[in-house]
C-alpha positions as CSV (number, residue, x, y, z in Angstrom):
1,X,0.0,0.0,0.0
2,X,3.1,2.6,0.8
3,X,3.7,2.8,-3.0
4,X,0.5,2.8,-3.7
5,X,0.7,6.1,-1.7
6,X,3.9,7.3,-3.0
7,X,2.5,7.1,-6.7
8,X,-1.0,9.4,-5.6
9,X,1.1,11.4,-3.5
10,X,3.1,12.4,-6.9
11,X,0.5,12.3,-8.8
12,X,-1.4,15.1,-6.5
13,X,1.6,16.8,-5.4
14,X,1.5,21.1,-5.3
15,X,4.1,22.3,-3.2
16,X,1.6,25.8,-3.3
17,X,-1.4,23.2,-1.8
18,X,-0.9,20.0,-0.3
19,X,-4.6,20.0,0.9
20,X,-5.6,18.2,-2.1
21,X,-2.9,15.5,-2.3
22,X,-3.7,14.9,1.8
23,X,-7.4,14.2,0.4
24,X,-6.5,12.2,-2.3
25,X,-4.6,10.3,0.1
26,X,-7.2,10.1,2.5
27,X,-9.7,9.1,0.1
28,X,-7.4,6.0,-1.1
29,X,-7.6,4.7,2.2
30,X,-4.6,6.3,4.4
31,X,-4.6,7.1,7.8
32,X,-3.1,10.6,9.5
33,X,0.0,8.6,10.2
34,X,0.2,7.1,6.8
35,X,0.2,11.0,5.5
36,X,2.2,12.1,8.0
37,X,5.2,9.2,6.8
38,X,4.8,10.0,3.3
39,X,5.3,13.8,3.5
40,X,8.2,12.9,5.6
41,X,9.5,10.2,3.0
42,X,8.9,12.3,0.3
43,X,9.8,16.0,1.6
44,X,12.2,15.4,4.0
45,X,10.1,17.2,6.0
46,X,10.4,16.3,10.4
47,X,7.7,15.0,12.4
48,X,6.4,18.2,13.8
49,X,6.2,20.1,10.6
50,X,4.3,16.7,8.9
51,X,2.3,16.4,12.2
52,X,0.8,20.3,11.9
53,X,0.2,19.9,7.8
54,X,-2.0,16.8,8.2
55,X,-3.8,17.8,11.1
56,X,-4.2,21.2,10.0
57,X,-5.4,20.0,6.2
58,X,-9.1,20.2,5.2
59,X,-8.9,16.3,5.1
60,X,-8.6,15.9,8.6
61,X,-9.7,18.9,10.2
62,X,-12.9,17.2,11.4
63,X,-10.7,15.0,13.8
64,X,-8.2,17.6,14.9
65,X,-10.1,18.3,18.1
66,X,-10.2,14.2,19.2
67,X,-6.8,13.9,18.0
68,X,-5.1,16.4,20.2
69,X,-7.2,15.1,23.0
70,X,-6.4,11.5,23.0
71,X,-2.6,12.9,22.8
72,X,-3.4,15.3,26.0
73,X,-4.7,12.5,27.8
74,X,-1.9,10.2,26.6
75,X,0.4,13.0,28.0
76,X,-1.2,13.5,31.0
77,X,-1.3,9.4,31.8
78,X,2.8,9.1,31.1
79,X,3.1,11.9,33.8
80,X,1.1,9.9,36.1
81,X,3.8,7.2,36.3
């Protein structure tokens, strides 16, 4: 499936607006983390600035708000120890 990704990544690719190639990749089946590896694959780019693109596309806005939650409460549990 990772090249599978690769190739609509390319083939959607607009350094001006990845939006649309994070929904295209969406729509073929990837996951936030799946977006996240392949603009990091592809443009070198680190975590963090990946990490802020995907959860700040139009693709995955609708989630951003449970996302940064369930990583607040992740947080909060690993303190706990």
């Amino acid at each position: 499936m990772e090249n599978r990704l690769r190739e609509i990544f390319w083939a959607n690719y607009n350094i001006d607006n990845l939006d649309n190639c994070i929904i295209e990749l969406k729509e073929a089946g990837a996951t936030q983390i799946d977006c996240i590896k392949i603009l990091r694959a592809e443009l070198n780019m680190s975590i963090k600035q990946a990490d802020e693109i995907v959860l700040n596309s139009l693709a995955w806005r609708e989630s951003r708000e449970i996302t940064e939650k369930m990583r607040k409460d992740f947080d909060d549990l690993l303190d706990g120890l």
